[in-house]
ZAMARGU-4260 file (C-alpha; in steps of 0.2 Angstrom, whole numbers, plus 5000, padded with zeros to 4 digits):
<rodrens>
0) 5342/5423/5571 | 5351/5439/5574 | 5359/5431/5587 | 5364/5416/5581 | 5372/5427/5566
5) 5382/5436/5578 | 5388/5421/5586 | 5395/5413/5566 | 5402/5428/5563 | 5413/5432/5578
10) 5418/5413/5578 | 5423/5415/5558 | 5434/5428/5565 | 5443/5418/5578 | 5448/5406/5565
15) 5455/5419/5554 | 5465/5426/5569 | 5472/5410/5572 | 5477/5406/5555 | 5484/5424/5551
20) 5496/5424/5568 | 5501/5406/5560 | 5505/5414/5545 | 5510/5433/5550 | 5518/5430/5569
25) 5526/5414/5566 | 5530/5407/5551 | 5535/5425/5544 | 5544/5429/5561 | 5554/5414/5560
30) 5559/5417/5543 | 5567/5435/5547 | 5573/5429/5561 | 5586/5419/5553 | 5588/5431/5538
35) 5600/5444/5547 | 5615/5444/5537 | 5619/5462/5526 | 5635/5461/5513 | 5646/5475/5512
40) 5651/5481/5495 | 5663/5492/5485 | 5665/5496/5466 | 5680/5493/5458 | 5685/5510/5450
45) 5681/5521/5467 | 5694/5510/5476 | 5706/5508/5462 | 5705/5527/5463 | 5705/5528/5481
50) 5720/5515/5480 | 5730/5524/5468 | 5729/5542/5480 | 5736/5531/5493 | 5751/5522/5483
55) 5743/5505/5482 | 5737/5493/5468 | 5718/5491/5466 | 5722/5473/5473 | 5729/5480/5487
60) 5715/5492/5489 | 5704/5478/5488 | 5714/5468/5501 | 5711/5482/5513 | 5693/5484/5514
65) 5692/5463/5514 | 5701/5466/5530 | 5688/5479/5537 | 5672/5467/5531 | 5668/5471/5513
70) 5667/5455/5506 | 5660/5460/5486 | 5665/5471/5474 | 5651/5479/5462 | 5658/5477/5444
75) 5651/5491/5433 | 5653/5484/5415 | 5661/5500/5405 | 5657/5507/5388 | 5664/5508/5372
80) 5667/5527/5374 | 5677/5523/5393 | 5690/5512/5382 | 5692/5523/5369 | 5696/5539/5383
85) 5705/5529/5394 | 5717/5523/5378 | 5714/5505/5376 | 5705/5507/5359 | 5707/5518/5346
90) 5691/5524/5335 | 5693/5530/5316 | 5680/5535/5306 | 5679/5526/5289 | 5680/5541/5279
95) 5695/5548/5288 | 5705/5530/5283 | 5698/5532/5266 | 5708/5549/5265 | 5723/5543/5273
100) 5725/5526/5261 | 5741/5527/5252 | 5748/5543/5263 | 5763/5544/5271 | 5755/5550/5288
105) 5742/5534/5287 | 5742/5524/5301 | 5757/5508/5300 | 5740/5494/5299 | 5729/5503/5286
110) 5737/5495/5272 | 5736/5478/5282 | 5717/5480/5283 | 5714/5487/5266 | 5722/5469/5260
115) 5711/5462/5270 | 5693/5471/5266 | 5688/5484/5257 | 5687/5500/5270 | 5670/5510/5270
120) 5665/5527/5271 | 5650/5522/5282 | 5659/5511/5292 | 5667/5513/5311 | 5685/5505/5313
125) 5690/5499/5333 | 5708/5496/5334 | 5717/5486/5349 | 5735/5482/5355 | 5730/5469/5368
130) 5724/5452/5364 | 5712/5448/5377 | 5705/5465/5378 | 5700/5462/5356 | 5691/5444/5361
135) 5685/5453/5377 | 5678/5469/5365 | 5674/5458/5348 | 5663/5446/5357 | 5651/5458/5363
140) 5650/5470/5348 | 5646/5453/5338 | 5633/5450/5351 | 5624/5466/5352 | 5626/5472/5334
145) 5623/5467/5316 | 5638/5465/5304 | 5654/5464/5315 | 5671/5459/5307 | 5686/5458/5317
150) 5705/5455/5309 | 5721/5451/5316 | 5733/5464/5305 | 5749/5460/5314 | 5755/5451/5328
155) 5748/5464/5341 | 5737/5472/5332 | 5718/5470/5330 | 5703/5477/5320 | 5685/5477/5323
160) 5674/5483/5308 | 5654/5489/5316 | 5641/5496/5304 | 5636/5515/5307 | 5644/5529/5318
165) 5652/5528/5332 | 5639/5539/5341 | 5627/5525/5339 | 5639/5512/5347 | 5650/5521/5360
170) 5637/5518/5375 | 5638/5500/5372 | 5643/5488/5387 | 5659/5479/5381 | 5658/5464/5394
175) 5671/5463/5409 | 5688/5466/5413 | 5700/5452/5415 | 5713/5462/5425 | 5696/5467/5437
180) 5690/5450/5439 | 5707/5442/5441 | 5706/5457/5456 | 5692/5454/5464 | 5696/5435/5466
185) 5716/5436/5470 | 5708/5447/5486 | 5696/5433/5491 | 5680/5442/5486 | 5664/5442/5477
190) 5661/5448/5460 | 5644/5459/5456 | 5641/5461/5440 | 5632/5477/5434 | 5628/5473/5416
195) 5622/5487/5405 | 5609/5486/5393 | 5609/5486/5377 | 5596/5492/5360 | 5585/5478/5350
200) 5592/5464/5363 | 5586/5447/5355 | 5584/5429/5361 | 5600/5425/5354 | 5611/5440/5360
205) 5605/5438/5378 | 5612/5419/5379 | 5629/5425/5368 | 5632/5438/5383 | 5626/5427/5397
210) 5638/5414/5390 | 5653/5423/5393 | 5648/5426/5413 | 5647/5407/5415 | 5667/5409/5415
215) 5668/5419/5431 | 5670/5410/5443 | 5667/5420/5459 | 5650/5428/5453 | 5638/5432/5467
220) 5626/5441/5460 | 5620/5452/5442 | 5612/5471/5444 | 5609/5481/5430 | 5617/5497/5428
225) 5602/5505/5417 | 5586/5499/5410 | 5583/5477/5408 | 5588/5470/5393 | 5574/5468/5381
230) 5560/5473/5391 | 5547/5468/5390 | 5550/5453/5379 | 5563/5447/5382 | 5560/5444/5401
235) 5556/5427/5399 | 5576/5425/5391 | 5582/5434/5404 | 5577/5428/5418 | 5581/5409/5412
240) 5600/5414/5407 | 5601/5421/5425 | 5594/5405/5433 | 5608/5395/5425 | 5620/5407/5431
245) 5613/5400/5447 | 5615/5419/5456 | 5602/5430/5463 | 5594/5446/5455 | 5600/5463/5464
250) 5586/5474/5465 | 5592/5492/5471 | 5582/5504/5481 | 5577/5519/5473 | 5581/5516/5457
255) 5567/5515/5445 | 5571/5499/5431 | 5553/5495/5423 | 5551/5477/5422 | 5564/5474/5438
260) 5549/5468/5448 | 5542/5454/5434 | 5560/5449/5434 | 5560/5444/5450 | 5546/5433/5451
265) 5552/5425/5435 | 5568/5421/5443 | 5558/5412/5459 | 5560/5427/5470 | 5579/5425/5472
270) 5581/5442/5473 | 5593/5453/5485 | 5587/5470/5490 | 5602/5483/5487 | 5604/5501/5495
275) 5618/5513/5490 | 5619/5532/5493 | 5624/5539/5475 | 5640/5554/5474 | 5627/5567/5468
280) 5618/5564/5485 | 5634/5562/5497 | 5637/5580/5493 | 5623/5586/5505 | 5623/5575/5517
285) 5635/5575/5533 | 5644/5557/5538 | 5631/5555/5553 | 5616/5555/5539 | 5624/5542/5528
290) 5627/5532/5542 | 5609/5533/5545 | 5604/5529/5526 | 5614/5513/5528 | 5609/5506/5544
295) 5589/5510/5541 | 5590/5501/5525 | 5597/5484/5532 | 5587/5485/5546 | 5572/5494/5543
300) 5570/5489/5525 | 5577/5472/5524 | 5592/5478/5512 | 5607/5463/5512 | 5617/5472/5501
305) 5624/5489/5507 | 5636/5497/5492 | 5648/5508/5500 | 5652/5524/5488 | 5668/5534/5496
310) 5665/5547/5507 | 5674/5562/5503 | 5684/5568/5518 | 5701/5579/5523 | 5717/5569/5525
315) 5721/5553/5520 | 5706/5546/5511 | 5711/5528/5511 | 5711/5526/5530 | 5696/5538/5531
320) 5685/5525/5523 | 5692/5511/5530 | 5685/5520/5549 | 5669/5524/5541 | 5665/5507/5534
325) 5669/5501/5553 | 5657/5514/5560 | 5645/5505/5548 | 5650/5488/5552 | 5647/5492/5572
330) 5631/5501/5569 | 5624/5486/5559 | 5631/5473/5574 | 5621/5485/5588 | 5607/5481/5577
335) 5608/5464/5580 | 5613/5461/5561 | 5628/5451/5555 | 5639/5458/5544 | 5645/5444/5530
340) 5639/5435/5512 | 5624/5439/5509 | 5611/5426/5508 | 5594/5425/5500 | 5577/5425/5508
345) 5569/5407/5511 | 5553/5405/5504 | 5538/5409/5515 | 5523/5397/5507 | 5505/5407/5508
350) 5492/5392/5504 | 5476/5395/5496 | 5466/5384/5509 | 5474/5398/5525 | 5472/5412/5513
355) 5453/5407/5509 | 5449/5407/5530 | 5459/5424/5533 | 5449/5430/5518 | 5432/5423/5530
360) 5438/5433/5544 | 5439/5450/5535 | 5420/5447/5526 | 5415/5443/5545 | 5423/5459/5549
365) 5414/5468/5535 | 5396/5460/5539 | 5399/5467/5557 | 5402/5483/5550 | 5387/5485/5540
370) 5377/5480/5554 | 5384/5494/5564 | 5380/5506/5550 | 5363/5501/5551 | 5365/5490/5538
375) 5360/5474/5546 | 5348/5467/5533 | 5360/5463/5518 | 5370/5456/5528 | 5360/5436/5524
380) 5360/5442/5507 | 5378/5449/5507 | 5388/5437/5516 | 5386/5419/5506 | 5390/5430/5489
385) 5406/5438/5498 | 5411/5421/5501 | 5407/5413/5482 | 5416/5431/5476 | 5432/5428/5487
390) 5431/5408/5483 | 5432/5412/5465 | 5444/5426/5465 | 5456/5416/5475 | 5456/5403/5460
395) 5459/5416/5444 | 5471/5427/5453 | 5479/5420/5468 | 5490/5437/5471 | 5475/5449/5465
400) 5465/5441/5476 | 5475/5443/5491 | 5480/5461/5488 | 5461/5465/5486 | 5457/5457/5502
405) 5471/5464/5513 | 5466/5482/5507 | 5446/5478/5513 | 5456/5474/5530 | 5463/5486/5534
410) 5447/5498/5530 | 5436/5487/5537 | 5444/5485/5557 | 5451/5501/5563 | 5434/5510/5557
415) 5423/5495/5566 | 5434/5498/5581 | 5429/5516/5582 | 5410/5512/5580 | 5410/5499/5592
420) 5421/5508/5606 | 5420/5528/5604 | 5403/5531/5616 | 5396/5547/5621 | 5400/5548/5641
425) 5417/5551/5646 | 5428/5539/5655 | 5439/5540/5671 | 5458/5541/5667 | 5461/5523/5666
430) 5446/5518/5659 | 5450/5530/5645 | 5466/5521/5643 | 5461/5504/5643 | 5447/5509/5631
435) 5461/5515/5619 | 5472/5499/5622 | 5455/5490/5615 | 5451/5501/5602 | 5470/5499/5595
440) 5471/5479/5597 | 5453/5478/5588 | 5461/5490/5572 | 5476/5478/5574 | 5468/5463/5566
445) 5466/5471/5551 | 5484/5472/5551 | 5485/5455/5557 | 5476/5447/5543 | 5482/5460/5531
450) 5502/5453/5536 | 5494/5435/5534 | 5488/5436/5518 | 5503/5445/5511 | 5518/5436/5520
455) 5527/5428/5507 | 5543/5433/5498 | 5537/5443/5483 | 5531/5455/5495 | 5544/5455/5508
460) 5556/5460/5493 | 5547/5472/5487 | 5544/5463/5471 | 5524/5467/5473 | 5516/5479/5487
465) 5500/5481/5496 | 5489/5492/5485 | 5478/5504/5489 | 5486/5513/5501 | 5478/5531/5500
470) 5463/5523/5499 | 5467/5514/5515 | 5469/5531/5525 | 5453/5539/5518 | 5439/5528/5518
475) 5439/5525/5537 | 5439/5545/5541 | 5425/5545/5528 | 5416/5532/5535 | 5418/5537/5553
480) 5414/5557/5546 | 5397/5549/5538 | 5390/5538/5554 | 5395/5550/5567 | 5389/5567/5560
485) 5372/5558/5557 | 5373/5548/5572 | 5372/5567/5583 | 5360/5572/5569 | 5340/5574/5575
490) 5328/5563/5568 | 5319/5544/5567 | 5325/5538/5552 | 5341/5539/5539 | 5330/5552/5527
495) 5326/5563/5542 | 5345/5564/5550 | 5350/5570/5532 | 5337/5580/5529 | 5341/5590/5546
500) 5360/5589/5545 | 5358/5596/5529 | 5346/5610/5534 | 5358/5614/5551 | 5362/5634/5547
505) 5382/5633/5548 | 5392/5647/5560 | 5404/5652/5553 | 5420/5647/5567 | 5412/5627/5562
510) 5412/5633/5543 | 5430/5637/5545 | 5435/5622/5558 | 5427/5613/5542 | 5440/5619/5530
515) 5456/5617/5542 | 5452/5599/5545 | 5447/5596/5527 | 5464/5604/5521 | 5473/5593/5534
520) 5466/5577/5527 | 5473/5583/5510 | 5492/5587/5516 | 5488/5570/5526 | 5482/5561/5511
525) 5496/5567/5499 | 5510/5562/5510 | 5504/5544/5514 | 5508/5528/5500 | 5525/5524/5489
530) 5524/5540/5479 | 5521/5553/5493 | 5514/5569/5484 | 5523/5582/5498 | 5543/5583/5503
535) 5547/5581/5520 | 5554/5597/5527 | 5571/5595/5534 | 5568/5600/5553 | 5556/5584/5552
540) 5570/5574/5548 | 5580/5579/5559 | 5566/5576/5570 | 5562/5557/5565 | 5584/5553/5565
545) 5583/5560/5585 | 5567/5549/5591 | 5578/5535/5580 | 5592/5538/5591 | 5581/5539/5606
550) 5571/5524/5604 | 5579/5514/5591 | 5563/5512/5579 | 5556/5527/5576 | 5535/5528/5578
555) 5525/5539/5565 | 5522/5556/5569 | 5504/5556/5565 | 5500/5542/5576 | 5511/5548/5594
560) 5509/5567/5591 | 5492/5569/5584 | 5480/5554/5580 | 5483/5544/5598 | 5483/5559/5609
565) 5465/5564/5602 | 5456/5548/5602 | 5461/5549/5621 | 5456/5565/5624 | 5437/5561/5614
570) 5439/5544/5624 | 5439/5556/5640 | 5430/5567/5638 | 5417/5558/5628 | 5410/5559/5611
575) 5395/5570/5615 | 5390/5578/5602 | 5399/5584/5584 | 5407/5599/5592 | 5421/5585/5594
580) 5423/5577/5577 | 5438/5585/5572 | 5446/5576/5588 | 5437/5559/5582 | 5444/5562/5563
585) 5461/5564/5569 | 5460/5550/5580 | 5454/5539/5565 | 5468/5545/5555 | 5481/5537/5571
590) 5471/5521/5568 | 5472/5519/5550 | 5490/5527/5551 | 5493/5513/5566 | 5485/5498/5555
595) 5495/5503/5538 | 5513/5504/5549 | 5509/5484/5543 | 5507/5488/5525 | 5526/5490/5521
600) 5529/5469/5521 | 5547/5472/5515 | 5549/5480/5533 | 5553/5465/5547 | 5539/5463/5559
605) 5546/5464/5573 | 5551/5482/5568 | 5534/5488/5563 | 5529/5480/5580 | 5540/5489/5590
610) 5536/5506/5579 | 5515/5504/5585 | 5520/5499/5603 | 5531/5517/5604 | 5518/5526/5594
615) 5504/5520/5608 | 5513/5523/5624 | 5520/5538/5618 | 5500/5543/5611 | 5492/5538/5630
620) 5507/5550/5638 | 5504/5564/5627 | 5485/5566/5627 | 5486/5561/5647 | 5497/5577/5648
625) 5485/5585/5638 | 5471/5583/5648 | 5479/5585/5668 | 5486/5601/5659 | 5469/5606/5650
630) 5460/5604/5670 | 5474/5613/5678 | 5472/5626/5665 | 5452/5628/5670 | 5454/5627/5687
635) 5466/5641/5688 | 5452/5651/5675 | 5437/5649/5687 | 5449/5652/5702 | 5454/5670/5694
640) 5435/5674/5691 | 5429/5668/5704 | 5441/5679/5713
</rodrens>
């Protein structure tokens, strides 16, 4: 029976491998493959700065970088307040007209608008000169704010009458400038539209501002500057006024906008990942670095939008941009991506019928663990209620379920690799390698199937994320901790291997070996997932931007330096005893760290390939050197005593 267990269970697995490599090595492969084209980007107001310090027009300064491959311009909707202090609208209390009525030193429209309306103490007055910008400024106060009244005193003159101070309306976005627009389009480019939100947004206020965008003709896409227009709400709205805009959702890196995510789904994932360094960061950072942050995001982090914020460099700074955003435009061609519009993801369909058999594979998986823990016997009772459980789930939450799944993954294969593979004798040179090789392609199908079951858009653009992902590092170290310390221990049964390993007198170097590895776990632990608990020290990355340059895709320090080269050396030298556990611990933690390399779905594939294929020669290299090193070392010892 045993047998013919073992026999349904490794079959189960074939047929989950085979549909996950469908899903995760060729229909995801195929998708990425053909969505390698990254914009380049500009705001408006940096160049028109940039323009002006060269003697040009913002047109022309547009013109320019068209000619060196930017191809849209980000349009960052101004405020109230930036009219008023640039000297396009004037502001006047109520009170203050109130003192002035009648005066000689009262401004030459008061008297117009006091014929018109009564003026009020607790009222705000906006005066204009230009008729465009009035319709452009009146149409969105009257959107976003109760009891606006606009007047036309004299030919060229306008009023707008708001409720309340002006302290409570001057951070309000006042829509678009026509002379912007008209800019970005007379240069042959693409308009962005960074919309600011705005307080008590409604059903009604959304469409009325979303109206006025369906007049611009050359929209690629809408951002927001700050946080989402009615969220939470309102999303619903929101997302329906941007489909009939019929342009995609930016989504910027780094910047946290609650409700961004649900947003995206509700606009059906047409979503464009955006990566900008700000001006507060440029500061610290040297040309070579930013080049960097720009060529990682597009091609390590699947970022089709790159927003180019001017570099502030001696001589003329025009020209010096220009050259940098070609340094860019190079780095991003080496990479084998193509600089143009940007283009959105195609959908990657995950089916309930594929997921449900990747979902077999991983219980499969599981039943083989417990079996190697000892567990054997629950394993008829266990595995036809797994099945019903993930049946079920997979119905009442498709993307729940999936996410639950994928994290039991990528627990359940690199820590059932260990348990089948680690052994007590030690192994020749290249047995050890090839034993390692195995060990690593067994811990790799938890990756596989994890990549299977979350290969579709939502997760590629970050919209959802595996989750779990400290859990995912620590559970196979505890696991692997557990079966191996009482797999040495002495005794017949379970009770008695605790019973002794409990009674074991501790020395005092193992008591303190104990505490270094379980501090290491902790730094290891806090500096894993999407909110890492520990900062990087500078001299590690200028350690990860050389092995970048060296090798292209940089592998993960823990696995090449510290988890791979120790799982060899325990592989070689054998497991023995527990005198070598801290060896195994940090080998587990190259495995899990190898397996979750995966985890990041909005990273292309191929990438996280090539990053665990560098991490695993450059592992076998280093723990090889290790060991010739450690023999030469002991054979000149015994040389010297022995004379």
């Amino acid at each position: 029976m045993n047998k013919w267990w073992r026999y349904g269970l490794w079959t189960m697995l074939a047929a989950a491998v085979l549909t996950a490599a469908h899903l995760a090595f060729w229909q995801r492969y195929m998708v990425e493959r053909d969505y390698r084209q990254v914009e380049l980007a500009v705001n408006y107001d940096e160049i028109s700065a940039l323009a002006g310090e060269a003697g040009l027009t913002p047109l022309e300064g547009l013109k320019e970088f068209k000619k060196h491959a930017v191809t849209a311009v980000v349009l960052r909707e101004p405020t109230l307040d930036d009219l008023v202090v640039n000297g396009d609208v004037e502001r006047y209390p109520g009170q203050k007209l109130l003192s002035q009525l009648g005066k000689e030193n009262a401004p030459g429209w008061l008297a117009g608008l006091a014929a018109k309306t009564s003026v009020a103490p607790d009222k705000t007055y906006l005066v204009i000169y230009n008729r465009d910008m009035f319709n452009q400024v009146s149409y969105q106060l009257a959107a976003k704010l109760a009891g606006v009244k606009s007047y036309q005193i004299a030919d060229g003159t306008y009023v707008i009458e708001t409720l309340g101070s002006y302290l409570s309306i001057k951070g309000l976005g006042v829509g678009f400038s026509g002379t912007a627009l008209a800019d970005v389009q007379n240069a042959g480019m693409r308009a962005i539209l960074q919309i600011r939100d705005w307080d008590k947004a409604t059903r009604e206020s959304i469409a009325k501002v979303f109206q006025s965008y369906r007049n611009i003709s050359n929209v690629s896409a809408v951002m927001f500057n700050d946080d989402i227009p009615g969220y939470p709400s309102m999303l619903p709205e929101l997302a329906e006024q941007i489909r009939q805009l019929d342009v995609p959702l930016v989504q910027v890196e780094f910047l946290v906008q609650p409700g961004i995510n649900k947003l995206g789904i509700l606009v059906d994932k047409r979503v464009l990942r955006l990566h900008t360094v700000p001006q507060s960061e440029l500061k610290n950072l040297t040309p070579s670095q930013v080049l960097d942050r720009y060529t990682l995001a597009a091609a390590e982090r699947n970022h089709r939008i790159l927003y180019y914020r001017p570099v502030i460099i001696s001589g003329d700074l025009m020209q010096e941009n220009l050259h940098f955003i070609d340094k860019i435009r190079d780095r991003l061609e080496r990479e084998g991506l193509q600089v143009g519009a940007a283009g959105l993801l195609p959908p990657v369909p995950v089916y309930r019928s594929l997921a449900f058999l990747i979902g077999l594979g991983v219980i499969a998986g599981g039943l083989l663990l417990l079996e190697r823990l000892g567990l054997g016997r629950l394993k008829a009772a266990l595995g036809p209620v797994a099945v019903l459980l993930w049946a079920a789930l997979l119905y009442v939450d498709f993307v729940t379920a999936r996410k639950f799944m994928a994290l039991a993954a990528v627990i359940v294969f690199p820590t059932l690799s260990l348990l089948l593979f680690v052994k007590k004798e030690g192994l020749t040179p290249g047995a050890a390698v090839w034993n390692f090789i195995r060990i690593s392609l067994f811990s790799l199908l938890g990756a596989l199937f994890m990549v299977g079951l979350l290969a579709d858009a939502g997760f590629m653009l970050k919209l959802d994320q595996f989750a779990g992902v400290k859990l995912a590092h620590l559970a196979p170290l505890l696991i692997v901790l557990a079966y191996f310390s009482l797999h040495a221990a002495r005794g017949v049964n379970m009770a008695e291997k605790v019973k002794g390993l409990l009674g074991q007198p501790v020395l005092l170097g193992v008591a303190l070996a104990g505490a270094f590895m379980a501090l290491a776990v902790l730094i290891y632990v806090a500096r894993t997932g999407n909110d890492a608990g520990l900062e990087v020290s500078g001299l590690e990355l200028q350690f990860r931007s050389l092995l970048d340059q060296i090798l292209g895709v940089r592998p993960r320090t823990k696995e090449f330096l510290l988890g791979h080269p120790a799982l060899l050396l325990v592989l070689l030298y054998g497991y023995r005893d527990n005198r070598f556990l801290p060896l195994l611990l940090l080998g587990a933690i190259g495995q899990a760290s190898l397996v979750n390399t995966f985890a990041h779905i909005h990273t292309p594939l191929l990438v996280s390939l090539i990053r665990a294929c560098h991490g695993i020669w450059l592992g076998i290299l280093l723990g090889l050197a290790v060991y010739f090193f450690s023999k030469l070392v002991y054979r000149y010892g015994r040389g010297v005593l022995n004379g």
